[in-house]
C-alpha positions as CSV (number, residue, x, y, z in Angstrom):
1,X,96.1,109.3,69.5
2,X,99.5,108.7,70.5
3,X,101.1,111.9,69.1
4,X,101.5,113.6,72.6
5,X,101.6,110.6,74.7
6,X,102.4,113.2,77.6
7,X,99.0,114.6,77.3
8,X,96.9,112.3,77.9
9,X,98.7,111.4,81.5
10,X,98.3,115.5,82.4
11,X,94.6,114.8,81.6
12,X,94.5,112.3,84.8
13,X,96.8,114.5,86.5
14,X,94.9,117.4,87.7
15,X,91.5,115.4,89.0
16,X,93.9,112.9,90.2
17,X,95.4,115.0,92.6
18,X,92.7,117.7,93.5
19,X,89.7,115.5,94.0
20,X,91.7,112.8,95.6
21,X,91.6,113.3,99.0
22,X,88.8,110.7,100.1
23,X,87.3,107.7,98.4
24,X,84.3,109.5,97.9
25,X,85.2,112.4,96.3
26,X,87.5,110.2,93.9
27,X,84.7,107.9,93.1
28,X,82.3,110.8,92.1
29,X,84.6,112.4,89.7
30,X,85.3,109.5,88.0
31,X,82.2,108.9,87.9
32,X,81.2,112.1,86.4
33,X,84.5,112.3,84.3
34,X,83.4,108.8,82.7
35,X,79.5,110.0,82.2
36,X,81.2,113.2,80.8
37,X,83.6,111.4,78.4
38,X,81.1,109.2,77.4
39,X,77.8,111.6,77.0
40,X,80.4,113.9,74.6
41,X,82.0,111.6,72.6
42,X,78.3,110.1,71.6
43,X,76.6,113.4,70.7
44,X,80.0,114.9,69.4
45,X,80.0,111.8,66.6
46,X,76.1,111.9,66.2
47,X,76.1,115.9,65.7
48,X,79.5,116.4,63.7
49,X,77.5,116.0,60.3
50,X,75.8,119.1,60.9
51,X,78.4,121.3,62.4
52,X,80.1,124.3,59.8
53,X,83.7,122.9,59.3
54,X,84.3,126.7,60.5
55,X,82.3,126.7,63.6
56,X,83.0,123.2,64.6
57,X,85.4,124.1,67.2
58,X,82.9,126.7,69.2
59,X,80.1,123.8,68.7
60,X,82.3,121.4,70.4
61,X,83.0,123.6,73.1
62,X,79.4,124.4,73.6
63,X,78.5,121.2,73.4
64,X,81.0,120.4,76.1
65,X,80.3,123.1,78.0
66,X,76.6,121.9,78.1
67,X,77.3,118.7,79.4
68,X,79.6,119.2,82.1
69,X,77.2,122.0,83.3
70,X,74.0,119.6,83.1
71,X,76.0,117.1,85.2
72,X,77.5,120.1,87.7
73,X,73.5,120.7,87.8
74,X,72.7,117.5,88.7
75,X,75.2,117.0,91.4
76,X,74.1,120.3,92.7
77,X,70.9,119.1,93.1
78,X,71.2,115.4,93.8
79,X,74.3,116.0,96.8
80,X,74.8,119.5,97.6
81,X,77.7,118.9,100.1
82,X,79.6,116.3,97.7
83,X,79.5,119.4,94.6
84,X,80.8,122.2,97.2
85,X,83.9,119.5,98.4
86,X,84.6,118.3,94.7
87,X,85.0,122.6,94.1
88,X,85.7,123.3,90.3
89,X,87.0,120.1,89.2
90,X,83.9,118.8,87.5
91,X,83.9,121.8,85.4
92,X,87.4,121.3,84.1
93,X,85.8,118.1,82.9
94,X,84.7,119.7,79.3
95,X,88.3,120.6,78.7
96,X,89.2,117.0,79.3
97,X,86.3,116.1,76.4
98,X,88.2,118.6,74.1
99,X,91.2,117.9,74.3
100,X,90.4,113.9,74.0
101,X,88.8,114.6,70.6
102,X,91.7,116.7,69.6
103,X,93.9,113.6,70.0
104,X,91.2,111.6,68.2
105,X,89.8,109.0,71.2
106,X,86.4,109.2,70.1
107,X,87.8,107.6,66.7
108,X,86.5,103.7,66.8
109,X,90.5,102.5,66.1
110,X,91.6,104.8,69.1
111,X,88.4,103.6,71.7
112,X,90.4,101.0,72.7
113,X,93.7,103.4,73.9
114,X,90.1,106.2,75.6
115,X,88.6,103.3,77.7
116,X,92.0,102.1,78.7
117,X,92.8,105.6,79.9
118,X,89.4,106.2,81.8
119,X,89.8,102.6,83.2
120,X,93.6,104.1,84.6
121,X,91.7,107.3,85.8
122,X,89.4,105.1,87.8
123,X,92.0,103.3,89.2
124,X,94.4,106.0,90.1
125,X,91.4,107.8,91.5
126,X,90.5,105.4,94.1
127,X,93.9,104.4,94.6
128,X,94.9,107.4,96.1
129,X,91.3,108.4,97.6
130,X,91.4,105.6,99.2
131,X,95.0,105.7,100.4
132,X,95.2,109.8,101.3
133,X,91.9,108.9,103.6
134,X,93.1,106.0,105.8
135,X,96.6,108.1,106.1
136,X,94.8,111.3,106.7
137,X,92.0,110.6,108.6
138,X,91.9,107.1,109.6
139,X,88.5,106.9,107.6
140,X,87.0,105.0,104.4
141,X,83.7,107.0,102.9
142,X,84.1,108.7,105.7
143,X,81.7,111.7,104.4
144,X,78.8,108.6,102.8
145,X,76.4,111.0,103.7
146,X,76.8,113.4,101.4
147,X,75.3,110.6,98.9
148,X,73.1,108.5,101.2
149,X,71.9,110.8,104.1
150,X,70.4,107.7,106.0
151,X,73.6,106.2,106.1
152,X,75.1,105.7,109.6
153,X,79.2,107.3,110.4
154,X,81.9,104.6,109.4
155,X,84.0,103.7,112.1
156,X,87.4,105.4,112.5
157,X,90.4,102.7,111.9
158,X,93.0,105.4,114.0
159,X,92.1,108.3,116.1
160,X,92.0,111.9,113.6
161,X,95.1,113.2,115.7
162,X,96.9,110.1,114.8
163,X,96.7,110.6,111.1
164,X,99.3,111.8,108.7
165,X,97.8,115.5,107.9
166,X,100.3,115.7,104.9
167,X,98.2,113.4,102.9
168,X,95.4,115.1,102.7
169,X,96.8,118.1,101.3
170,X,97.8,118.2,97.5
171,X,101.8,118.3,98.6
172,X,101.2,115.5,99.9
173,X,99.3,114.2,97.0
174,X,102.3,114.4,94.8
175,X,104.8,112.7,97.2
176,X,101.7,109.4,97.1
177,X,101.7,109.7,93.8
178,X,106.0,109.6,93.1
179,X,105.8,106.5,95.9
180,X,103.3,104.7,94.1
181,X,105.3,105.6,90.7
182,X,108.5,104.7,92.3
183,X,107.1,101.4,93.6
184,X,105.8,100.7,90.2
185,X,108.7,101.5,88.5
186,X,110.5,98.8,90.8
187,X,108.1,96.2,90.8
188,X,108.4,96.3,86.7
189,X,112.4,96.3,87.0
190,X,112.3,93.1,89.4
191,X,110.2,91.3,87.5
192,X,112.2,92.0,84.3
193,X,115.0,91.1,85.8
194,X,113.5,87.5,87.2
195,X,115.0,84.7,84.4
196,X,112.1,82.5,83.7
């Protein structure tokens, strides 16, 4: 799994800046992407002994096709509002399932390598949902509804006007994103650089 190293980041890349504009919306699609992942890489292994070598690539796209489309159903059903905000992002999620078995992360030497990227999507997910809400809107689960409709409005931390706009949007997604690489990058260097 580590012959394009580069393409497994642009895998995180895409839901991690479109869906990451609140904590809720960040949580749901990893949530999905990991019950996605997960439900694929299962039934891809159990089924593979009867696909055609010739067809196996169409069955694998149907079969992730299926998948993400049963899930899309259920969030349809189970939290109208959170499906329409997450948009077409949970449907890119079968691509993510094909290209993960093209690089070989449902192979048992390579699961180790799949649940540590899942585990980074997680945390880069709620990272910046949680960071592009309090600077956009002051807010944390701000739309809990959408999931729990007897749940009571969160208390604003800053007034809506007083938010940084810019971080809500996905320009401003990419400028969070190079801080938080930037400040990773740093953190690494100074503690490299620390004698022991």
């Amino acid at each position: 799994m580590n012959k394009p190293v580069m393409l497994q980041g642009t895998l995180i890349l895409t839901p991690l800046l479109g869906t990451s504009d609140s904590l809720l919306k960040a949580l749901a699609m990893w949530l999905l992407s990991l019950l996605a992942i997960i439900a694929y890489g299962l039934s891809s292994q159990a089924l593979r002994p009867w696909f055609h070598p010739r067809l196996a690539g169409l069955a694998s796209l149907l079969l992730a096709a299926t998948l993400v489309s049963c899930l899309s159903l259920g969030l349809q059903a189970w939290a109208w509002e959170l499906h329409l905000a997450l948009g077409i992002y949970p449907a890119l999620l079968s691509l993510q399932c094909l290209l993960l078995e093209r690089l070989g992360a449902f192979e048992r030497r390579h699961l180790g390598t799949s649940a540590a990227l899942l585990a980074s999507l997680g945390v880069g997910l709620l990272l910046m949902g949680s960071l592009r809400e309090l600077l956009g809107n002051g807010t944390l689960l701000d739309h809990l509804r959408w999931l729990v409709p007897t749940a009571s409005e969160l208390p604003r931390l800053w007034a809506a006007q007083d938010g940084l706009r810019l971080a809500t949007l996905t320009p401003g997604a990419f400028i969070l994103l190079g801080l938080l690489l930037a400040a990773r990058q740093a953190w690494s260097q100074h503690r490299s650089a620390k004698p022991n």
